[in-house]
N, C-alpha and C positions, 0 to 999 in steps of 0.2 A: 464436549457438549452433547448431550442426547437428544432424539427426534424432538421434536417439538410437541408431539402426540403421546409420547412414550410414559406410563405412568410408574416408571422405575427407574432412574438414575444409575450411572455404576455401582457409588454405594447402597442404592437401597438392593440392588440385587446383590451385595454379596450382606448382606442384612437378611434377605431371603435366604442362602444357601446355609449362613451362622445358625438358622433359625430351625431350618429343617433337619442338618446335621446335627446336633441337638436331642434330635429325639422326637420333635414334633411332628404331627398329619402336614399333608403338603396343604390339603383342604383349607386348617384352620390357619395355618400363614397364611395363604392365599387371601385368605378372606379380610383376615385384618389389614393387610398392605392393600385393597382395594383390588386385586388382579385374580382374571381368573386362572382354572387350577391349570387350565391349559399352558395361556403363560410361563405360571409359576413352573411347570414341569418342562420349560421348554428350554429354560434359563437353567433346570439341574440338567438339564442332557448337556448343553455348553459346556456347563462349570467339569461334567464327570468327565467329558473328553479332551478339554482343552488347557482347563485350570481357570486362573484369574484371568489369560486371555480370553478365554469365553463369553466374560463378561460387557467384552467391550460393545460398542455399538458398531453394527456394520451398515456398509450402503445399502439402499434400496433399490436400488437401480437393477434394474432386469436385465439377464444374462442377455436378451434378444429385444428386439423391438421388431419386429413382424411387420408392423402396423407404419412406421415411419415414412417421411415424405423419403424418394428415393436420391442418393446423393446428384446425379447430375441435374434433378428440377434444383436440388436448392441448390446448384452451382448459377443454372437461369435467374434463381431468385437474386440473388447475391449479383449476379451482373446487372443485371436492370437495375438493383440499388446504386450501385457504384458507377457505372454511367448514366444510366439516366436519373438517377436519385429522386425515383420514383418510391412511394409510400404502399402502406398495403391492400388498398382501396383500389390504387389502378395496377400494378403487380396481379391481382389474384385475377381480373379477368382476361389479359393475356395469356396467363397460362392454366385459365381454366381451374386455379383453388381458391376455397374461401381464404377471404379476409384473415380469420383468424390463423390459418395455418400459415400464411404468409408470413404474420407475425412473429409468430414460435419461431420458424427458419430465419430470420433477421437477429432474433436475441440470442441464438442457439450461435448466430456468427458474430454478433455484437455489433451488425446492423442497425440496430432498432433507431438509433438517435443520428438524426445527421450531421449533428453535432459533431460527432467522434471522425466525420470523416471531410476530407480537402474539397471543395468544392470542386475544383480546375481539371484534381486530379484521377478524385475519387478513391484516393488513398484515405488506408484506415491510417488517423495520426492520434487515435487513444485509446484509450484501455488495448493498449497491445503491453504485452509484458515477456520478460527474459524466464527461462526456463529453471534459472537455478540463482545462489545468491553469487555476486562478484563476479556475473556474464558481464555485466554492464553498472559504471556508477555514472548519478547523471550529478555535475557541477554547476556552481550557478555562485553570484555574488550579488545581494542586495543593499543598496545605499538607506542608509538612516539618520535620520538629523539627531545629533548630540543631543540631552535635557540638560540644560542650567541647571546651577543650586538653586533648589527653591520650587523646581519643577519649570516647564513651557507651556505655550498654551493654552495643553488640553484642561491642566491643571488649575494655571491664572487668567484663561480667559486670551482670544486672543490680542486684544489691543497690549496687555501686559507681557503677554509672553514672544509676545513679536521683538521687543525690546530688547527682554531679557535673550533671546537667542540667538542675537546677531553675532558673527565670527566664531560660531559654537564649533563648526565644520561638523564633520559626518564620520556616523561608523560604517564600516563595509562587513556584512555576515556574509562569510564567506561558509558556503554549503554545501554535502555532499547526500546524495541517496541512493542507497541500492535499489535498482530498478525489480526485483521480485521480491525482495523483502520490504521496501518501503525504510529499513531501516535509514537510522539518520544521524549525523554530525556536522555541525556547526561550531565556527570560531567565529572572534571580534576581531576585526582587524584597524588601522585608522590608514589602510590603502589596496590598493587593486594590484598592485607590483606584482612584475612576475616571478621575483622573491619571495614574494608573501603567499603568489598562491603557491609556488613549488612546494613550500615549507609546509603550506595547510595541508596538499595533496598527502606526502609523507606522514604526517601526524594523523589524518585521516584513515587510511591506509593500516597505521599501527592499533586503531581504533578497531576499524571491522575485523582486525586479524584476533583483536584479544576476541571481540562480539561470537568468533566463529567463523567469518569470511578471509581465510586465508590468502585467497587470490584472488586478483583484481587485474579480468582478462579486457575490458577496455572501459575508456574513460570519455565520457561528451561534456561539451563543455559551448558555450556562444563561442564565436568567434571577434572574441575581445582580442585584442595585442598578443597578451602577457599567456595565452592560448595558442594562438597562432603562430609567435617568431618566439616566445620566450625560452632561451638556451636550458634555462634552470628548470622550467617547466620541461623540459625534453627530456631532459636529463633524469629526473625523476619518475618518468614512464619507461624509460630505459630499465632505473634501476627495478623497477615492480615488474618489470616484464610485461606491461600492457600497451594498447596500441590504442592511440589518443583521436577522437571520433569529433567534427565540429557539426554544429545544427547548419540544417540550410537557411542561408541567408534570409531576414524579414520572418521568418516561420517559429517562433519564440515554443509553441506548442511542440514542437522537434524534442524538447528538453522539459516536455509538459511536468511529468512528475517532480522536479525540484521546484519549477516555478508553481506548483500547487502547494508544495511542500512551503513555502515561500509565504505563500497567502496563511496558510496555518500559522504560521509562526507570527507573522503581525497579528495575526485574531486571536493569538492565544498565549501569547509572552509579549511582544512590545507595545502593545496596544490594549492587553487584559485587564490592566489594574494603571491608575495616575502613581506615574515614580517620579519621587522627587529629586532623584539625584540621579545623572548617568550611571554610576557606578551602582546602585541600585539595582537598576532594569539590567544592567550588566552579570552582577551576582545571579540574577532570577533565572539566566539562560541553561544554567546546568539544570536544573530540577525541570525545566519544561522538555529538556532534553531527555533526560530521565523515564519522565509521564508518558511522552509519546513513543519514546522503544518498549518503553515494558510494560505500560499500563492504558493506555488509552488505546479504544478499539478504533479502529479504521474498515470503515465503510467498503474498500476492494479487497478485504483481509476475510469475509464474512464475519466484520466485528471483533477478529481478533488485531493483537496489538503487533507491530513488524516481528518482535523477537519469536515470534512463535514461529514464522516462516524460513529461521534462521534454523532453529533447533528440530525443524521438519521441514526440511526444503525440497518435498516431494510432496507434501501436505497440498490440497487442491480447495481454495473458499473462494467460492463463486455469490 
């Protein structure tokens, strides 16, 4: 993706060098692609020393910041957020800076919402993320009520579909997510058994390994049963070689990214379109699984979709 400001794409600059290598003035390319000649001559210096890597886009980001707050105020900043979860109105006149620089040093640490952080404790519990793919997978099992033939409910209105779905019982999606790639898999299960989730884990597992995440160095999970005492669920951490992590008790946020991951997937597969049949809604879960590894952009990805953090897992979108 190029700057935002940038009036040359990768392709249009190797558009530029086809054009001038050619035989053309740089002038009269310049001019018709809209850039001046300076530009245009800045992208042939690239292209003669580098090649097609030359073309690429690079950071902006300045070798020095001169000018920056210095690290131990914004370590001050950052503790008066986290204990006293003070904002940047009353931060800036204990330590003597504007409001607004307060701010930059909050979002520069992902301060700014306090949302993101534990009231009690002052602990950051979001947007913190693992370093590489298959640090950390997070698990989770959501309950779903069955659809009748015919559709429930949403479909017939409640008084009718109250009827129709009585003894329907529930599906369990049971789910997994790479905590830096966001990547994602889901199965249907019709239980929580600690068979069922061993079984899911393993298949799982086989998943991220085809994706590109060959290891899978630990695993978080609630601390349901079939998590905590389940032999088969051991056993299968055993055999991956990973060491099995549980959320702090009452704290559901601990495991935030699947249970976001969680809320997506009702807003965008079992709840997107009225299905008439279970077996329906059921069929639909691959291709929404599909959309969101490979094609759907994600908002902590800078818009890109998980598998791009797979295949660059050193890549940075902030």
């Amino acid at each position: 993706m190029s700057h935002r400001n940038a009036r040359l794409t990768v392709h249009g600059r190797r558009l530029l060098v086809e054009r001038v290598a050619s035989g053309r003035p740089v002038a009269h390319v310049a001019a018709e692609m809209g850039i001046s000649r300076a530009t245009a001559h800045k992208w042939l210096r690239r292209w003669r020393a580098e090649g097609g890597a030359g073309l690429a886009d690079r950071s902006s980001r300045p070798l020095t910041t001169p000018h920056r707050t210095p690290a131990s105020i914004e370590a001050d900043v950052c503790r008066l957020r986290t204990d006293r979860k003070l904002g940047p109105a009353r931060i800036g006149p204990i330590l003597g800076l504007p409001a607004s620089t307060v701010h930059r040093v909050l979002t520069r640490h992902r301060l700014n919402r306090l949302s993101w952080i534990d009231r009690p404790t002052g602990t950051v519990i979001r947007r913190y993320e693992r370093d590489r793919p298959g640090e950390l997978i997070h698990i989770d099992v959501k309950k779903l009520g069955r659809i009748p033939d015919g559709g429930g409910h949403k479909a017939l209105g409640r008084q009718a579909g109250r009827v129709t779905r009585n003894n329907m019982g529930y599906d369990y999606i049971h789910s997994a997510v790479d905590d830096h790639s966001r990547l994602a898999y889901s199965e249907i299960h019709p239980d929580e058994k600690a068979a069922t989730c061993a079984a899911f884990l393993t298949r799982a597992a086989a998943f991220f390994a085809e994706m590109g995440i060959t290891r899978i160095e630990r695993v978080l999970t609630d601390n349901a049963w079939a998590y905590r005492k389940g032999l088969a669920w051991k056993n299968v951490l055993a055999e991956l070689g990973a060491s099995g992590k549980l959320t702090r008790a009452y704290r559901p946020q601990t495991n935030g990214k699947v249970e976001r991951f969680n809320r997506t997937l009702l807003e965008e597969w079992a709840y997107q379109r009225l299905y008439t049949t279970n077996d329906e809604r059921t069929a639909a879960l691959a291709d929404f699984l599909h959309t969101y590894n490979h094609h759907r952009s994600h908002t902590a990805l800078g818009g890109q979709p998980p598998i791009t953090r797979v295949n660059n897992p050193a890549g940075q979108y902030s």
